[in-house]
N, C-alpha and C positions, 0 to 999 in steps of 0.2 A: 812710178813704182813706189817713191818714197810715199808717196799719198795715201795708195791703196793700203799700203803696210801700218799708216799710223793708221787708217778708218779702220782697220782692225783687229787693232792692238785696244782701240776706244771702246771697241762693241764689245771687247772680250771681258774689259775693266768696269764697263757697265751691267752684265750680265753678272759679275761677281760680287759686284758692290750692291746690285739688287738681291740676290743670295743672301748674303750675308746680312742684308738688312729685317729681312724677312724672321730671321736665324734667332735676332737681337731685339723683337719686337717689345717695346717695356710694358709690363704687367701692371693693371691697375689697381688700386688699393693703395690704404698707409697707414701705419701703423706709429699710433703714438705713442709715448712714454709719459703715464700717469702720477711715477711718482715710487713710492714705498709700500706695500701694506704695513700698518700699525704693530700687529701682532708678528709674533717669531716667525722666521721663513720655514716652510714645511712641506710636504709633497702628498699626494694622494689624500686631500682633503676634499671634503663637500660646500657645495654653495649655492644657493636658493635665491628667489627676486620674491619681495611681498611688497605689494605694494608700488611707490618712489624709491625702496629702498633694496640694496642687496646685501647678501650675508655670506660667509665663511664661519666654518667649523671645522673641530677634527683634526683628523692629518698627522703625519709626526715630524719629528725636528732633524735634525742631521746627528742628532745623537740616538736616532731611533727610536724614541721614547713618542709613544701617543699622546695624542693632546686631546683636550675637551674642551678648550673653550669657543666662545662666540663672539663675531664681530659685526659691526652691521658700517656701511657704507653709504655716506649722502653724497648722489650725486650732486645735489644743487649748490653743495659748498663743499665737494669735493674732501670730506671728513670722513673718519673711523671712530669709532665707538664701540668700546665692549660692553658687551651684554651678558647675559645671567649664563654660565658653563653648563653644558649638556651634561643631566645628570645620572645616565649612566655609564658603562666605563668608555674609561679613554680607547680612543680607536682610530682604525684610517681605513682606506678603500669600502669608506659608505658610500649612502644614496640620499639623496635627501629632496622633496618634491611639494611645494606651495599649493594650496587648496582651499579655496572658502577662507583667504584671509589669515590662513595660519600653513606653517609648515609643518610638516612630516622628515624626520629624518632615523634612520635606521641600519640592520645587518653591519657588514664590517669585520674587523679583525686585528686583534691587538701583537698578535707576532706569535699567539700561541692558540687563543682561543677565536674563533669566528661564532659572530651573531646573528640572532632575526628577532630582537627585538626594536621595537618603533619607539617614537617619544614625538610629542604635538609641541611645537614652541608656538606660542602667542605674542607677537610683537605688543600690542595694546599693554598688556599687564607684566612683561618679560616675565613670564612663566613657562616651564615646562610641566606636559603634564604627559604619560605614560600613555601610550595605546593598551586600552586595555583587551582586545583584541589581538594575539599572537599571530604575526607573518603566517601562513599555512604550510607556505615552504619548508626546505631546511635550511638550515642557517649559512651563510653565506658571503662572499667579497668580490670585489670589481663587478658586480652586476652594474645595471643599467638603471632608471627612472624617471618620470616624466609625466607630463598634467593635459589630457585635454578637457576643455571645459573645467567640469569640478572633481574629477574621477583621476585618480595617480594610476599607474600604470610600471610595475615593477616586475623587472624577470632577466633571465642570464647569468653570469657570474660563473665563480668555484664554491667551491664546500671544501678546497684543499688539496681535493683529492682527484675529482676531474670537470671539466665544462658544465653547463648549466643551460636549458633550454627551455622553461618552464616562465610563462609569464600569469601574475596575478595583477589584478584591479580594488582600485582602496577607494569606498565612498565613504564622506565623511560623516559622521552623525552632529546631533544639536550638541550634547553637550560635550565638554571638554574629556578628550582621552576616549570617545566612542568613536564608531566606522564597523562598516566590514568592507572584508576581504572575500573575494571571488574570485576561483580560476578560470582562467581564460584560455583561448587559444594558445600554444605553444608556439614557439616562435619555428616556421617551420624552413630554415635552413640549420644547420647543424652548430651542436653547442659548443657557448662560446664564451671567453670570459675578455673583460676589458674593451667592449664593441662603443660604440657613438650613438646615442643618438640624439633628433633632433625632432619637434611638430613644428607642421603648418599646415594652418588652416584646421581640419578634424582628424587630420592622420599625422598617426609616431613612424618615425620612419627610423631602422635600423640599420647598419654596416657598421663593416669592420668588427675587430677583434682576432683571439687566437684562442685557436680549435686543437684539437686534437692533432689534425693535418697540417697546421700552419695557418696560414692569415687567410679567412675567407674572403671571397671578393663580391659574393652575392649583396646586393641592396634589397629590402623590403620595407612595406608600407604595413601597417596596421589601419586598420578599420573597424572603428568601436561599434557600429551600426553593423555588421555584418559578424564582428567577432571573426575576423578573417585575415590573415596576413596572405599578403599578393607582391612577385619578385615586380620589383622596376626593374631593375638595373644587374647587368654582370659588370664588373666593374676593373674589367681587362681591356687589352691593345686590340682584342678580336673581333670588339664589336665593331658593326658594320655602318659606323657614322665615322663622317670625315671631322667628327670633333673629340676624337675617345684616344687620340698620341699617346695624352699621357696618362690615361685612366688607372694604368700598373702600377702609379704613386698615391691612389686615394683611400686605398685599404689599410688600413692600421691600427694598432693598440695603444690604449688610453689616450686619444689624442683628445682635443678639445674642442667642441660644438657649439655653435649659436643660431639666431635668425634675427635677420634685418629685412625688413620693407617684404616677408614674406619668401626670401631665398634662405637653406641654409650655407653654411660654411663649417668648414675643417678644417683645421690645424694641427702641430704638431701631433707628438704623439712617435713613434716607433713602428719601425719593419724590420730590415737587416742592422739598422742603424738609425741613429737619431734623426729625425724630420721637422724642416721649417717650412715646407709649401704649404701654401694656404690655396685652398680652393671653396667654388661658390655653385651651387643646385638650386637649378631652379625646377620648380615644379611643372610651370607650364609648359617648358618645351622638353622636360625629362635628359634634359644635358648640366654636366660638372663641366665648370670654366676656372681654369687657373686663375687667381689671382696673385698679388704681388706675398713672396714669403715672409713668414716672420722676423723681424728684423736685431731681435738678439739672441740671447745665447737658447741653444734647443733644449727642449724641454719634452719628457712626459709625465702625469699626474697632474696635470695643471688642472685651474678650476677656470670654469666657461658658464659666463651667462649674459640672457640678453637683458636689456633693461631699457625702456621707451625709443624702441629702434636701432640700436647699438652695442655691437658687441664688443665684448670686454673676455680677456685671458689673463688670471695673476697666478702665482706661488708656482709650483711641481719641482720637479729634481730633474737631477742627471745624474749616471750612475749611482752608485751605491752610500755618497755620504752630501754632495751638491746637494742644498736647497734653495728654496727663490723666496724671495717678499717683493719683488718688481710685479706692478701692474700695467696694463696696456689694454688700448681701445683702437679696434680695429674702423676704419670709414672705407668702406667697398668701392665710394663712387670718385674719392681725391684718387690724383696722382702721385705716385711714392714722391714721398721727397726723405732720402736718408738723413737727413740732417735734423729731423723734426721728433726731436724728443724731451 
């Protein structure tokens, strides 16, 4: 009797202790700790790759006050360098998007007035030079942008007053400060400001943000060859794969985007409250896979870019006076190790 009674007391503790291991499965990813940015810590700035090199602009301080200038970053000796101040006015919640070897950065909002106008920076000469070509839209903040091939691709956002759903396309012309601008398909789930996005391959993919309704959960692809946006993804508990548990955590506002080895990733960013999950899309099988979360303090307004297969997340804020100068690099395929900063 004693026998039977431990053989299943053993099975009970084994069944529990497989449960629960199941429950506590470790999430892969790791997040390192790069260090300081150079420049003052600030939130809701912009940041571009040209090149070997990435840059930061924009943004404002904890004293609320917009900034303008420019920083460029070498990864090969892990340095900052200022470069020549964005010469028109100070502002935050821009766009800014690399092209043909030069960036485009533009629209925005200094706490009274919102913009649409552009400015070309050329790393070669650290010059800025004016688009002289006017956005077509109207002027605007927290929209979205992004490069496939050599064509930028801008739309979303506020004017202030309500959501935004209108996307335009920027070719660049030969000389300095030409391009135009072409409207393009509208983004066709409902307007929205503060959404993510990310390319791979020849498609912009969008999600997230906050709508009129609240935090949309639709995912879509853009398609420049077609001029067509097409839903992937609902991006709820509903769908009907046994991998979508936690998909009710992937929607959110201002959070921060990359692409490594062809997946992208999501980070912070806001819903009801502040968010560290970090998750990974992959294209080819149309599923989001948790990864390990960000490992300090939460953040929205950060600045997110890739740079030769490697993602990277620095600055943003918390509430209403926090800001960040901490930078970090995310490696999708280590194992967390908390200690590794």
């Amino acid at each position: 009797m004693r026998i039977r009674n431990f053989c299943l007391l053993l099975m009970a503790f084994t069944v529990i202790t497989s449960c629960g291991s199941d429950e506590e499965e470790e999430l892969i990813g790791n997040w390192t700790t790069l260090g300081s940015f150079d420049g003052a810590a600030r939130g809701d700035a912009t940041g571009f790759v040209i090149g070997e090199n990435a840059y930061i602009c924009l943004g404002y301080n904890a004293k609320a006050t917009a900034l303008k200038d420019l920083w460029q970053y070498n990864p090969g000796n892990k340095t900052w360098q200022q470069k020549a101040d964005f010469p028109g006015e100070a502002r935050y919640a821009s766009v800014s998007f690399s092209a043909g070897g030069k960036a485009y950065v533009g629209l925005g909002f200094d706490g009274k007035v919102a913009y649409k106008d552009f400015w070309e920076y050329d790393p070669q000469t650290d010059v800025w030079t004016k688009v002289e070509n006017e956005f077509p839209g109207v002027e605007r903040y927290y929209a979205v942008a992004e490069v496939v091939g050599n064509t930028g691709y801008v739309g979303t956002g506020t004017d202030g007053g309500s959501p935004l759903k209108d996307f335009w396309s920027f070719t660049p012309g030969n000389t300095p400060g030409s391009g135009t601008w072409t409207q393009i398909a509208s983004y066709e789930g409902s307007k929205r400001a503060g959404a993510s996005v990310f390319v791979i391959g020849s498609y912009l993919y969008l999600l997230g943000g906050t709508a009129n309704d609240g935090n949309p959960v639709d995912m879509q692809r853009y398609d420049p060859s077609r001029d067509q946006w097409d839903k992937v993804l609902d991006l709820r508990n509903t769908d009907l794969t046994s991998d979508d548990d936690k998909y009710d955590n992937i929607p959110r506002t201002n959070a921060s985007t990359f692409v490594i080895n062809g997946k992208g990733y999501i980070t912070l960013g806001q819903k009801t409250m502040a968010l560290s999950s970090t998750y990974e899309y992959n294209p080819s099988t149309n599923l989001w896979t948790e990864r390990t979360p960000f490992s300090k303090s939460t953040r929205s307004y950060a600045v997110s870019f890739s740079l030769n297969n490697r993602g990277f997340v620095m600055t943003g804020r918390s509430g209403t006076s926090t800001r960040f100068d901490d930078f970090f690099e995310f490696h999708p395929s280590d194992a967390n190790n908390e200690y590794d900063d």
